[in-house]
Structures are given as C-alpha cells and as structure tokens.
C-alpha positions as CSV (number, residue, x, y, z in Angstrom):
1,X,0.0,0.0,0.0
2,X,1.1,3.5,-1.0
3,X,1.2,6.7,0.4
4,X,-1.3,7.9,-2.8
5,X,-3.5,4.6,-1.9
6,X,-3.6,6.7,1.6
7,X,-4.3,9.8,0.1
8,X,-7.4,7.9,-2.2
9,X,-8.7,6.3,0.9
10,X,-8.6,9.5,2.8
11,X,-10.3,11.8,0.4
12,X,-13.6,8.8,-0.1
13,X,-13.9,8.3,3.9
14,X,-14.0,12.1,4.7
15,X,-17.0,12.1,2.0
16,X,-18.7,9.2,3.3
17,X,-18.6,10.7,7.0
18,X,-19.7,13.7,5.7
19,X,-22.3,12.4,3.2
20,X,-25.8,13.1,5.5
21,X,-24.4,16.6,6.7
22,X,-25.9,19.6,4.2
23,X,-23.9,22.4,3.3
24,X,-24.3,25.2,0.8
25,X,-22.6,26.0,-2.5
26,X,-21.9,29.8,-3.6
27,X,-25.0,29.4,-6.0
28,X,-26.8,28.8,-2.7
29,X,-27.9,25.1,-3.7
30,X,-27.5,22.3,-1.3
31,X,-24.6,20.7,-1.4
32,X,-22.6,17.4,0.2
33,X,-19.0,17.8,0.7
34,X,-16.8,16.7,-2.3
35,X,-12.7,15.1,-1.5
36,X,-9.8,16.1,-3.7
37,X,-6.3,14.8,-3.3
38,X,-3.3,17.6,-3.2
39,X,-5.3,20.3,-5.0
40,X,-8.5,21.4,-5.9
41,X,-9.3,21.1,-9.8
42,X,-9.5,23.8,-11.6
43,X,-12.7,25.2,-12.6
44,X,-13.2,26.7,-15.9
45,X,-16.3,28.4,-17.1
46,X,-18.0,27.4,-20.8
47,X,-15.9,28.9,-22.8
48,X,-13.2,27.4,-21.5
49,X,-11.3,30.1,-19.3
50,X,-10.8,29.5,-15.6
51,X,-13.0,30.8,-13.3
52,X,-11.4,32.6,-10.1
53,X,-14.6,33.1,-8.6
54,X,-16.2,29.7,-8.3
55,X,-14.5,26.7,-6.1
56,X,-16.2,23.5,-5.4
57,X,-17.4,24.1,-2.2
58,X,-17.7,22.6,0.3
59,X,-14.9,20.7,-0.4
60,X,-11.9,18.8,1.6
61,X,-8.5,18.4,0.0
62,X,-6.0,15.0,1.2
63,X,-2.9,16.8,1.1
64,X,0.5,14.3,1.7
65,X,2.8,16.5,3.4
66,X,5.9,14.0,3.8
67,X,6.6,10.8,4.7
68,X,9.9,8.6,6.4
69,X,10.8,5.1,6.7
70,X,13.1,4.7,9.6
71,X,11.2,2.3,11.5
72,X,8.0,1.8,10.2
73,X,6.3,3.9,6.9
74,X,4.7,7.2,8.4
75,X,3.3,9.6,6.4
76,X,2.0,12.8,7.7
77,X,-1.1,14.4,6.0
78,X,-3.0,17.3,6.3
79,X,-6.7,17.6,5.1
80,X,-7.8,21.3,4.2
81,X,-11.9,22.1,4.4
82,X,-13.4,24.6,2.9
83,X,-17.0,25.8,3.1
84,X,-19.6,28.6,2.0
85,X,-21.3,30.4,4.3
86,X,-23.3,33.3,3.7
87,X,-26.0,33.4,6.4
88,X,-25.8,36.9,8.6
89,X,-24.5,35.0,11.6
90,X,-21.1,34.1,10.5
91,X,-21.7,30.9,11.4
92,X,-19.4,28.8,9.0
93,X,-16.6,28.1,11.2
94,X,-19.2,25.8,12.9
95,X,-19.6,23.9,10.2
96,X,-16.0,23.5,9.9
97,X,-15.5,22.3,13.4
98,X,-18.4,19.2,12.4
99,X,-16.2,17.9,9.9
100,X,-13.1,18.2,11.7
101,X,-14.6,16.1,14.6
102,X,-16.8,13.8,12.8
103,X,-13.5,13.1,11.1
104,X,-11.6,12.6,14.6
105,X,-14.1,10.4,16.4
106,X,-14.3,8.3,13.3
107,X,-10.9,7.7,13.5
108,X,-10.0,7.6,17.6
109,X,-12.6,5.0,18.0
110,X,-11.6,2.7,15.3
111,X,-7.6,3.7,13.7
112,X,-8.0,1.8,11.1
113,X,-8.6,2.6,7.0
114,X,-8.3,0.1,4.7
115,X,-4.5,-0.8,5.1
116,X,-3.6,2.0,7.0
117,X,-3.1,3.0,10.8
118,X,-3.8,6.7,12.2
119,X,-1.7,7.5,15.1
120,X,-4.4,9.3,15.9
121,X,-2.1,12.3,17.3
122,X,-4.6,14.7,15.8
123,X,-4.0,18.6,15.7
124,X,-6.8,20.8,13.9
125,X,-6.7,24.4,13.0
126,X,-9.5,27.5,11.8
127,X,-8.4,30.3,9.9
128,X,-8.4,32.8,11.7
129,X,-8.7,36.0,8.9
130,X,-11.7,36.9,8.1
131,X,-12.8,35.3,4.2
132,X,-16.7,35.8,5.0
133,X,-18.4,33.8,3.0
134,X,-15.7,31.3,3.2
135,X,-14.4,29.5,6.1
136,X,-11.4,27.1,6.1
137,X,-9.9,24.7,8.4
138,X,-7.7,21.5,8.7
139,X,-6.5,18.4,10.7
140,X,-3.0,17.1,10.1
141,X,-2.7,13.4,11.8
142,X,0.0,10.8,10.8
143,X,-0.7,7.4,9.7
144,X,1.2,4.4,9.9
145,X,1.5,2.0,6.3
146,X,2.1,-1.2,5.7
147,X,6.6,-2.0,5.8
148,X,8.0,-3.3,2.5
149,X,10.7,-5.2,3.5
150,X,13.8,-6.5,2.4
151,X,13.7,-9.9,0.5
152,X,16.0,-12.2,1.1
153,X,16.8,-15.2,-1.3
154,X,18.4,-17.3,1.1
155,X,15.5,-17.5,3.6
C-alpha cells in the first residue's frame, strides 16, 4: 500500500462521514461535501477560461505533506476544508469544526482505514482571517503503512 492509496482512501472516507451533513454552495444550492487529493481542480467556465470566482465548495483536500521510513512507513497528511457560508451570523466556522470532529471520532474509536493505521495524534486548526463567505480549516494526523521489506533469497 502506498502513500497515494492513503491519500485515495482518505479523500472517499471524509466524503462518506460527511455524506448526510448539508452544506451550501456559492450558487446557494445544497450541497454534500466533495474530496480532492493535493489540489483542488481547476474550474473553468463554458468557454473554456478558468474561473477565479467559483471553487467546489464545500470541499476537503488530502494533502500528503511528507513521509519517512526509519522504522516503520509514516506519512504525515494534512486535510484542508473549505465551506460557503453566507448566512448573517457568520456561522461557518461551525460547520468546519463538524467535519473536523466527525472526522476525529471516526478515527479515535476505530484507527484503522483500509491498510492504513492513524496514530491518531490529531492537531486541527480554523483560519483565523476573516474570508466571510468562506471558512477554512484542517487536521494534520499521521498514519502508519504497511513496511515493505527486504527480500531475502536465502530464507
């Protein structure tokens, strides 16, 4: 298994524990959550240009930030949300913080994903400049892979 397996894995489980939460888009239409690995896409409007004012929200991107294999294959990632929020109360940061600890129980009752391990040393983090409508967050946790190890012809 491979740190991009991770990454796949990652980016389909945040959208399944997200799938019966609604959020809004910037067109104001209900909207489930939608994973990206590394980046989000770009968009581009009909003619074929990119649009700068449109991103899928809501949206969470699997980032890999780096990996080691001293002992054991960690890799460290960091997954980015992003939601709209337009409502007077400037509210969306809430919204934020449901993801980010759906995403944390999930994974400090049961560690496992597919192959992988989290060390579930979880550290989250809001943005804290004001983007009204748009409201960001992310958790970085490490995760644990499977060792490849040395083959030895003589065993």
């Amino acid at each position: 298994m491979t740190p991009l397996q991770l990454q796949d894995d990652i980016a389909k489980e945040i959208q399944n524990l997200t799938k019966d939460m609604v959020f809004k888009d910037p067109k104001g239409k209900d909207a489930t959550l939608k994973g990206f690995k590394q980046e989000l896409p770009k968009i581009l409007d009909t003619s074929g240009e990119e649009e700068d004012e449109y991103y899928p929200f809501p949206f969470a991107v699997v980032k890999l930030l780096q990996g080691d294999t001293e002992d054991y294959e960690q890799v460290n990632t960091a997954i980015v949300i992003g939601i709209y929020d337009d409502s007077t109360e400037h509210q969306g940061h809430m919204a934020v913080m449901n993801v980010i600890q759906k995403f944390k129980e999930r994974f400090m009752k049961n560690p496992l994903l597919t192959s992988f391990t989290s060390n579930n040393d979880f550290k989250w983090q809001l943005n804290d400049e004001d983007k009204f409508p748009y409201y960001f967050g992310a958790i970085y946790v490490s995760w644990t892979l499977p060792t490849i190890r040395r083959e030895d012809k003589f065993i």
